[in-house]
N, C-alpha and C positions, 0 to 999 in steps of 0.2 A: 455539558452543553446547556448555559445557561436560557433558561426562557425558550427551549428548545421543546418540540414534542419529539420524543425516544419512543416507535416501537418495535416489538422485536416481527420479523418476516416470517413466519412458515410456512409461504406456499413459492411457487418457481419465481424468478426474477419477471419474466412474461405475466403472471398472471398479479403480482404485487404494482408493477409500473402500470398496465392498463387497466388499474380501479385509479390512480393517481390522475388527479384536474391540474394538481402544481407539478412541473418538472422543475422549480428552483430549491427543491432542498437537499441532503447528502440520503447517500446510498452507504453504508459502510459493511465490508468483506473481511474477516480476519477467520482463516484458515490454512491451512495447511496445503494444500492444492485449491488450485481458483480455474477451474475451466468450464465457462457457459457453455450451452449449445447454440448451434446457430441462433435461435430464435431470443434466446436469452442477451443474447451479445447485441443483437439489432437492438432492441429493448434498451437495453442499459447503454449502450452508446449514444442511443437517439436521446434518452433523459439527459447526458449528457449535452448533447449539442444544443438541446432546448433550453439551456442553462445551470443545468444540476450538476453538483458537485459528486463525485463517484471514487471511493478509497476503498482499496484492494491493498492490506497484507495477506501476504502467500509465497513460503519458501519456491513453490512449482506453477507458476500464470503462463497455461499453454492455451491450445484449440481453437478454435475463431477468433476470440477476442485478444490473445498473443499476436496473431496474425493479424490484422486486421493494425492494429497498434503499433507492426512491425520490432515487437521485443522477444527478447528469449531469457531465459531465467537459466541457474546454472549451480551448481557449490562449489567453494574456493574450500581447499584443504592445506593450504599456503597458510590461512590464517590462524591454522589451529594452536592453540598455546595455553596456557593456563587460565588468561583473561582476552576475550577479547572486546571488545571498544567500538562503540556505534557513537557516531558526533554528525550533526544537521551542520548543513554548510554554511547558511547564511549567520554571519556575523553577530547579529543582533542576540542568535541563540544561540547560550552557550550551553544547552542541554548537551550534557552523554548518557550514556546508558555503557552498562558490562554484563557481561552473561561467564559465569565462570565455568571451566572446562566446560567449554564448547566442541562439539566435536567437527564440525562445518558450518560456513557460514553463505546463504542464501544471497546472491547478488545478480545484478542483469550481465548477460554477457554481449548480449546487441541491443541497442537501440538508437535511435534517432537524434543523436544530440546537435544537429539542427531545429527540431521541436520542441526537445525533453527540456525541463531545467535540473540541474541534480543538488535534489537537495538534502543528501544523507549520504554517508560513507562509513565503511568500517576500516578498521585498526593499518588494515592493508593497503584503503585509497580502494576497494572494490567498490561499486555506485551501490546500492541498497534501497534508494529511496528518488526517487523524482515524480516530476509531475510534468503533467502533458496539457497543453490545451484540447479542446475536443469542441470544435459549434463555440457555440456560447458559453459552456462550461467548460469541467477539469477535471481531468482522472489524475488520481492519486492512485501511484503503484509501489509498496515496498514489500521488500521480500525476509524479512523476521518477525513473523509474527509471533515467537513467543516473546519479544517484547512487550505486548500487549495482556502475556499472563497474567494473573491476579499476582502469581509470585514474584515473577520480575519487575510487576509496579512498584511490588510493595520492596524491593533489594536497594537498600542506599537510597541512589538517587535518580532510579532509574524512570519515577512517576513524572518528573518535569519534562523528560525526553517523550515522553508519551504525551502530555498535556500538549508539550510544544508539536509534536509534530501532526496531532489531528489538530 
């Protein structure tokens, strides 16, 4: 994040957004389960509509903020194989990423694809990866986050998949 300020959050999403005067900068989420509470969801939706960027990896995005967004998350065991293969849809990027013996793979099983853009898929064509308008801003929602491991950055080529897709 060049020329960017990075810091890290340790208090709720509610008590980090209402110290915050800008709502145009990113929010970023990379865990393993992603479920705000109600209050937390208001919060971060509303930075969103204010014009903020907001990016959620998380194999499991349930609770209000699922709802609320109208998605549902799920694991494909269709895909499991020796290797499998995450690729961004838009043309321009020809980043992949592979995660080797996988044992399931994290993808949405409902969403809005009147709203949604999808812009990531795995080996299977299962969505993984899109992006929502929200207000004035845009929630970024993909569901493998240990793409984002230090180990998976650092695997081949998996770091320009990551570069490219925050």
């Amino acid at each position: 994040f060049p020329q960017q300020n990075v810091a890290p959050v340790d208090v709720t999403v509610y008590e980090a957004l209402g110290q915050l005067d800008d709502s145009t900068g990113n929010y970023i989420f990379i865990n393993t389960t992603f479920e705000p509470d109600k209050y937390d969801t208001e919060k971060l939706l509303d930075f969103a509509s204010q014009g903020g960027s907001v990016f959620v990896s998380a194999e499991q995005i349930a609770g209000d903020f699922a709802d609320t967004l109208g998605i549902e998350t799920g694991y494909s065991f269709a895909s499991v194989s020796d290797t499998v293969a995450f690729q961004l849809t838009n043309p321009a990027l020809v980043a992949r990423a592979q995660l080797r013996q996988y044992g399931a793979t994290a993808s949405f099983n409902v969403f809005d694809t009147t709203a949604a853009t999808v812009l990531g898929t795995d080996t299977e064509k299962n969505t993984n990866f899109i992006r929502m308008p929200f207000g004035k801003g845009t929630v970024y929602l993909h569901t493998m986050p240990i793409l984002f491991t230090n180990y998976n950055i650092l695997h081949k080529q998996n770091n320009s998949y990551v570069y490219e897709a925050i």
